[in-house]
C-alpha positions in Angstrom: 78.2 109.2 110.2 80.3 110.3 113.1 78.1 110.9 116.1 80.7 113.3 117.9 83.1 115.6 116.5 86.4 115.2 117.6 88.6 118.3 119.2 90.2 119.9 116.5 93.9 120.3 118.3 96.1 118.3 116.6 96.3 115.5 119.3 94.9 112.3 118.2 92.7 111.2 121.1 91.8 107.0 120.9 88.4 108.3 122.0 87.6 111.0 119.4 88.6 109.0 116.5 86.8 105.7 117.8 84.3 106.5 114.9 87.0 106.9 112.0 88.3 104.6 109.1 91.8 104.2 109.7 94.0 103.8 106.4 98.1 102.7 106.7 99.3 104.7 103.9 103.1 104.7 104.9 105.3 105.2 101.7 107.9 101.9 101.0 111.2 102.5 102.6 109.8 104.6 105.6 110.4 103.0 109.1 107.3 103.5 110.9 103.2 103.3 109.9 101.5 106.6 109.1 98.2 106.5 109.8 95.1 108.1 108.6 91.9 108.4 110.1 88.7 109.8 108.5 85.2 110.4 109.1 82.5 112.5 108.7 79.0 114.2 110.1 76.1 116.2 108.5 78.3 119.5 108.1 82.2 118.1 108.6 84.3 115.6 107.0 87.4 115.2 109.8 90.9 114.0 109.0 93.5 113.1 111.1 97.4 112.0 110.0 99.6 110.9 112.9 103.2 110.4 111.0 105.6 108.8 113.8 108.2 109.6 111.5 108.2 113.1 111.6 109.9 113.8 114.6 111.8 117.2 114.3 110.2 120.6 114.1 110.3 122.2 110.5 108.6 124.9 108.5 106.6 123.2 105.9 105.8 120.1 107.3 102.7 119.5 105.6 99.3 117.3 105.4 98.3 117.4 101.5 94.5 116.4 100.8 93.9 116.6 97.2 90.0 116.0 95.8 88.2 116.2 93.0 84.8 116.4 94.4 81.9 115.5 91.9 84.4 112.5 91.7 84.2 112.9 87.6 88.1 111.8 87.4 89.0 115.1 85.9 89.6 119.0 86.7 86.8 122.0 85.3 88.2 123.2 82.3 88.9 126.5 83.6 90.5 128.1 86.4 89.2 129.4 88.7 88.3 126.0 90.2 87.0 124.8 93.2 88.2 121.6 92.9 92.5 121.3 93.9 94.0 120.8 97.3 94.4 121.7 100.7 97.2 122.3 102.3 98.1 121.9 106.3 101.4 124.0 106.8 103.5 123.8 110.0 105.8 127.0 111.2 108.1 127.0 113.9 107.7 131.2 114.7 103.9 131.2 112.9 101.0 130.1 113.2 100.3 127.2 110.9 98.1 127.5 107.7 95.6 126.2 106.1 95.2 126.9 102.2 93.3 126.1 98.9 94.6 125.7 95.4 92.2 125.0 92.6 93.3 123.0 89.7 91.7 123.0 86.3 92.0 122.2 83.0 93.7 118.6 81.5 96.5 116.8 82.7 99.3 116.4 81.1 99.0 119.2 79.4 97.0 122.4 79.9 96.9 122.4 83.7 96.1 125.3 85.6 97.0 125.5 89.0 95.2 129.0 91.1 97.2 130.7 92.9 97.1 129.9 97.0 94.4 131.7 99.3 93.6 130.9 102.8 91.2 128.0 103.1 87.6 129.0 104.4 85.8 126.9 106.3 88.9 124.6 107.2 89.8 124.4 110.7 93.2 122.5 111.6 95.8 121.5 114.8 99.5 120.7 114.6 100.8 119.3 117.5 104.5 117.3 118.5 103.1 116.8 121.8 103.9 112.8 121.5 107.0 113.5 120.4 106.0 113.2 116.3 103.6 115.6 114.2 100.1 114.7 114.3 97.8 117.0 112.2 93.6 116.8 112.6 91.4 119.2 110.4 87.8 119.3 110.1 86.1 120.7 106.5 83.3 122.1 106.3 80.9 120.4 103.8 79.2 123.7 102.7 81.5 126.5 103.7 84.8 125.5 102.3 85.9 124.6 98.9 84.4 121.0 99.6 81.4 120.8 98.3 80.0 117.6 99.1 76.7 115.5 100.6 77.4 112.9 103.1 76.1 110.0 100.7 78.1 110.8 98.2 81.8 109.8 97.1 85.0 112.1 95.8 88.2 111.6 94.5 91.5 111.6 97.2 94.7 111.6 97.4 96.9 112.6 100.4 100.8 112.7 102.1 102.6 113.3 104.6 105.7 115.4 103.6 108.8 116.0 106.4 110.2 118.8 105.1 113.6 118.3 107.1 114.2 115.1 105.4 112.7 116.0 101.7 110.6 112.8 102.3 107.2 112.1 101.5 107.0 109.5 104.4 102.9 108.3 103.8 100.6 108.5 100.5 96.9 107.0 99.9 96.6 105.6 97.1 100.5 104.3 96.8 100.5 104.1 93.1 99.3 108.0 92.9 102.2 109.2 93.8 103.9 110.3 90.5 100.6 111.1 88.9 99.1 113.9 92.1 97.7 115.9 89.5 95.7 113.7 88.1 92.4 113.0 89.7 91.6 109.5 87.9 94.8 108.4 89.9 92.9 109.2 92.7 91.3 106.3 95.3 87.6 107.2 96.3 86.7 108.2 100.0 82.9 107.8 100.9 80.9 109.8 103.0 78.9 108.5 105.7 75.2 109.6 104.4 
């Protein structure tokens, strides 16, 4: 487990994510590596995607972390669920966002997806400060819908989407890609116990 948490700002500091996992999960065809970096405490598991590619300012740039956390490889059966995605919205004139959207029920064919709320107990930074996004967001293990024990594992699947050029410019796991909603696609992340 991550002995220091790192500053939640959206800059990703060498230091501060010296304790991470860093995944290449940069889509074929796109220039430049995006790079994800994970960990996790006690309380937090922290993400950061730094996506060199991404390099003009657009509403809806967006950091897409989808899990399906008793790691099951399916959805509940009914909605509402507090398994789904988060999403990690930039805005040029507002303040970014960070929301949840359960999923349940069977994929192809009955699926359910809640409508957004604002995620609780997720707490994010944008930043273009090196002259390309960079998102870091920290989850609370307990207080958001992430409900899971350092130990254990989860389903996950995330992107980067540029909204500006309709690209999806990184994805873990590659071959999810087409099938997002369904969590046996997904690849497992592992907390630190």
């Amino acid at each position: 487990a991550a002995s220091s948490a790192p500053t939640i700002d959206g800059v990703i500091n060498a230091a501060e994510w010296s304790q991470a996992t860093t995944t290449q999960i940069t889509a074929l065809g796109i220039t430049y590596p995006v790079m994800l970096y994970t960990m996790n405490d006690l309380n937090y598991l922290y993400l950061a995607l730094d996506d060199p590619n991404n390099n003009v300012t657009n509403d809806y740039d967006e950091f897409g972390i989808y899990f399906d956390e008793d790691h099951n490889f399916e959805w509940p059966p009914s909605s509402p669920s507090g398994e789904g995605n988060f999403w990690i919205d930039y805005y040029l004139a507002s303040p970014s966002t960070a929301r949840f959207r359960g999923i349940s029920g069977w994929w192809p064919y009955t699926l359910l997806f809640d409508s957004p709320i604002d995620a609780q107990g997720v707490v994010h930074g944008i930043s273009f400060g090196t002259g390309h996004v960079q998102f870091e967001v920290q989850i609370d293990l307990s207080a958001s819908p992430l409900n899971v024990s350092p130990g254990n594992s989860l389903g996950f699947y995330v992107f980067s989407y540029d909204y500006g050029t309709g690209a999806m410019n990184g994805y873990w796991p590659e071959e999810t890609f087409n099938y997002w909603p369904l969590p046996a696609a997904y690849g497992t992340l592992i907390l630190d116990p």
